[in-house]
C-alpha positions in Angstrom: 0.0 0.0 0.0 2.6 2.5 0.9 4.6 1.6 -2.8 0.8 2.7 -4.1 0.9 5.8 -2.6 4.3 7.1 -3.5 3.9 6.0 -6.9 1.0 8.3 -6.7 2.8 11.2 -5.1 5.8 10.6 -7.8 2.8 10.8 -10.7 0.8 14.3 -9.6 4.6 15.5 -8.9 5.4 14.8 -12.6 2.3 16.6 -13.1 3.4 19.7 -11.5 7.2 19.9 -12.0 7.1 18.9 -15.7 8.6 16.9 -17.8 12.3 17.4 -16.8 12.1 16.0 -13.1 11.4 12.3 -15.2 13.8 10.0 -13.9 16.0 13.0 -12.2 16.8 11.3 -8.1 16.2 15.2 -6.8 12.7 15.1 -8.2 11.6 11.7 -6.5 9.1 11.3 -3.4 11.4 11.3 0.0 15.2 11.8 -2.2 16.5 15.1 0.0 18.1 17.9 -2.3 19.8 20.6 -1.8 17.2 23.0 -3.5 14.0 21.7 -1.1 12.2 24.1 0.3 12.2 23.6 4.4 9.2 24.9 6.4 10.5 25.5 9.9 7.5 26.4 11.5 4.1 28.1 10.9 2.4 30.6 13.6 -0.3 33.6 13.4 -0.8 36.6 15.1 -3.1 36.9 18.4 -7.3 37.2 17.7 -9.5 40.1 18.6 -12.3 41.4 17.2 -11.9 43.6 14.1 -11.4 47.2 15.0 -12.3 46.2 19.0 -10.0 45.2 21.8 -6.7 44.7 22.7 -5.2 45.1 19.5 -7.6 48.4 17.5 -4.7 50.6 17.5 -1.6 48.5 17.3 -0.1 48.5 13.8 -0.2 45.4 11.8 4.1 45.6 11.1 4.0 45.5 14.9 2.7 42.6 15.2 4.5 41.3 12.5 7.9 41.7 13.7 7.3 40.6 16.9 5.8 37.2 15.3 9.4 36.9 13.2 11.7 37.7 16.3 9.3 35.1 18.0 9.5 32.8 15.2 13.7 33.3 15.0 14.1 33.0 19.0 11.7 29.9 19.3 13.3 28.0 16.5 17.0 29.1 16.2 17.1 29.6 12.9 19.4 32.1 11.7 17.5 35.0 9.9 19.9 35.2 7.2 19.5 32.2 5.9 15.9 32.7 5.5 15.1 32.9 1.9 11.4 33.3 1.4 8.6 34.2 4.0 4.8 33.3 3.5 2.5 35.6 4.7 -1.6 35.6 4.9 -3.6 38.4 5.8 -7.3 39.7 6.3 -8.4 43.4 5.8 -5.3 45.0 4.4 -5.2 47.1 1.6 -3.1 45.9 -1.3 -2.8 42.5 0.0 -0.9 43.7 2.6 2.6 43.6 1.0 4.1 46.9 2.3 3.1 45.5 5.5 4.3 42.2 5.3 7.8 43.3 4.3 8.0 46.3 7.0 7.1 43.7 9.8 9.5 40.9 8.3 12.3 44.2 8.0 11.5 45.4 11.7 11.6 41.7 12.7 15.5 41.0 12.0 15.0 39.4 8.5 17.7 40.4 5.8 16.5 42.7 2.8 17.2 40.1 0.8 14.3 37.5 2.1 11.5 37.5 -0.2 8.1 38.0 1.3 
């Protein structure tokens, strides 16, 4: 059964990464390579209600950076060798981009991490 299912997983990746992953050790099911992206952890930002309690006036790249200096002190991961950050928002105008990148800046993340 477990065969089945990575002979699955190996078929919709095929499907996804193309034609040149066929055959190629770095494109199969559980092979490590040195270009796989590593999720080290995934948190969110305290609740409150929108535009009532604790948090009405506190600015959204507040919150932010605190979440990434929480995020670098919890896991010990060194900031600079974070390439990419993933960030989801509700109510923010534009997506929230200038936002995301001020908190991930005020947070200790190099200029050069993507957001």
């Amino acid at each position: 059964m477990s065969q089945t299912k990575n002979h699955r997983l190996e078929v919709l990746s095929q499907h996804i990464l193309g034609a040149e992953c066929s055959g190629k050790a770095s494109c199969k099911v559980g092979v490590k390579d040195d270009n796989d992206a590593v999720i080290v952890c995934a948190y969110r930002t305290a609740l409150c209600k929108n535009k009532k309690g604790s948090f009405k006036d506190t600015l959204p790249e507040d919150m932010l950076a605190g979440l990434f200096k929480g995020i670098v002190a919890k896991t010990g991961v060194d900031p600079s060798l974070i390439e990419d950050a993933q960030i989801g928002n509700v109510l923010q105008p534009g997506a929230g981009a200038v936002t995301a990148r001020l908190g991930q800046l005020m947070g200790g993340c190099p200029a050069n991490t993507s957001v």
